[in-house]
N, C-alpha and C positions, 0 to 999 in steps of 0.2 A: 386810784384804786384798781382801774379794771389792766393798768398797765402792770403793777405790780402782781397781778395776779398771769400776766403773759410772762414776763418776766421770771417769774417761779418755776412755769413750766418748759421754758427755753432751757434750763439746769437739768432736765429729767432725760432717763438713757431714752424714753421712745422720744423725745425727742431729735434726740440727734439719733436715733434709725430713721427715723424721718428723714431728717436732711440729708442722709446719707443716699436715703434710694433715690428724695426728690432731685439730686443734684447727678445721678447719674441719666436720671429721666432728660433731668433741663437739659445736658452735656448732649446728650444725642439728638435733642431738636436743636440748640444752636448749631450741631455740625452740619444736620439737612438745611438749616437754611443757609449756611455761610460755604459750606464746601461743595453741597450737592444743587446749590444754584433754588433753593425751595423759597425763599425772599420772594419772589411776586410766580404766581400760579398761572399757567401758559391756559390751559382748557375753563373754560364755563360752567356754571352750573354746579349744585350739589353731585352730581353725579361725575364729572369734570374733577374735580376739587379732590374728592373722594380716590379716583382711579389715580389720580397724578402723588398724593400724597403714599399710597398704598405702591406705587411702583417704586418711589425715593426711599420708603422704609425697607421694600424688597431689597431693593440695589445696599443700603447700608448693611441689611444683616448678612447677607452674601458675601461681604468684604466682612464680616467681623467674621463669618463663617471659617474663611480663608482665613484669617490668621490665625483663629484656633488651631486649625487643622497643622497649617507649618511649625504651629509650639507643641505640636504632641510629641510624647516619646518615639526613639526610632521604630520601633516594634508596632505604633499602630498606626504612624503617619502617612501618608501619600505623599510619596515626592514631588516638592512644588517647584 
């Protein structure tokens, strides 16, 4: 019963808005831990943990930063 009722709601469009944003969410944590080395946390503590993830999220949007910038039209881009 209670499957069938998941099941029903897996066919509905917020569901797959869902999956759509959760899976760009998931995509950008698998890349800090697999690209930006985020897999085991160098500093201690809540406070530790905290700075060290908030510096790996800095560095990713930075680089997503930069490639926006390079795909803008010529008229508003900054030569990279």
């Amino acid at each position: 019963m209670w499957r069938d009722h998941v099941r029903a709601l897996a066919n509905t469009e917020a569901f797959e808005q869902s999956h759509r944003e959760r899976k760009k969410v998931e995509m950008r944590f698998a890349h800090m831990k697999r690209i930006l080395r985020l897999d085991r946390l160098r500093l201690r503590g809540l406070n530790g943990v905290r700075e060290e993830v908030l510096l790996t999220a800095t560095a990713q949007n930075l680089r997503r930063l930069a490639k926006l910038i390079c795909r803008l039209p010529p008229q508003l881009a900054v030569p990279c």
